[in-house]
C-alpha positions in Angstrom: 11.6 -9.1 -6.1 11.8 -7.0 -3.1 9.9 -3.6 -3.0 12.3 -0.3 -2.2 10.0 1.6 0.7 12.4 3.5 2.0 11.0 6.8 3.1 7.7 5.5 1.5 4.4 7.8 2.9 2.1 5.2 4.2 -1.2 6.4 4.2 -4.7 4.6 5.1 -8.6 5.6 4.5 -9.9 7.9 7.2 -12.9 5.4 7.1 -10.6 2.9 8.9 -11.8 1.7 12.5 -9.3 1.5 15.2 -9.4 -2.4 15.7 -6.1 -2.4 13.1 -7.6 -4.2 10.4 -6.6 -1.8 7.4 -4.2 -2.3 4.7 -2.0 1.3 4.1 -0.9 2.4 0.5 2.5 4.4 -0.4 2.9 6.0 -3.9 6.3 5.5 -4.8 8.7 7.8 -6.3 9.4 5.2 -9.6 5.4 5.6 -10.0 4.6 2.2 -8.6 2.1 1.8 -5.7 3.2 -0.2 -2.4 0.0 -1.8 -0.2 0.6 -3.2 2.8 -1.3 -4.3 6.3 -1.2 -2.5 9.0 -1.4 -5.3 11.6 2.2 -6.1 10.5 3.8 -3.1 12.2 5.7 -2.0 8.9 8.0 -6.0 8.8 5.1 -7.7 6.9 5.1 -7.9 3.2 4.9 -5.4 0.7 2.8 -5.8 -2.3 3.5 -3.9 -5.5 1.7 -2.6 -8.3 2.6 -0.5 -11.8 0.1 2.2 -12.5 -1.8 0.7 -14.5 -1.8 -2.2 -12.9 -3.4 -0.3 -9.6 -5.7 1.6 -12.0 -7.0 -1.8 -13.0 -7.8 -2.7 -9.3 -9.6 0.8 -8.7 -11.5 0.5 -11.3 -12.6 -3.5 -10.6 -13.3 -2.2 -7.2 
């Protein structure tokens, strides 16, 4: 299934160095969140979580 990012806010930590290896995170309007690496220039894939799904990864962190 294809993620909708259109007009997506991409956002990435301000603890990110400049050497481009981040990931970015969008929260989406449906209440999804959208991750995606920053090396790809915005054409790479998008991954996609629910809510609680990302909650789940936060809190495993």
């Amino acid at each position: 299934m294809k993620v909708d990012v259109t007009g997506a806010m991409w956002r990435k930590s301000t603890h990110s160095g400049p050497d481009g290896n981040c990931v970015e995170v969008a929260f989406l309007g449906n209440g999804d969140v959208a991750v995606r690496d920053t090396k790809d220039n915005g054409v790479g894939p998008v991954l996609a979580f629910s809510p609680g799904e990302w909650d789940a990864f936060l809190t495993g962190l």
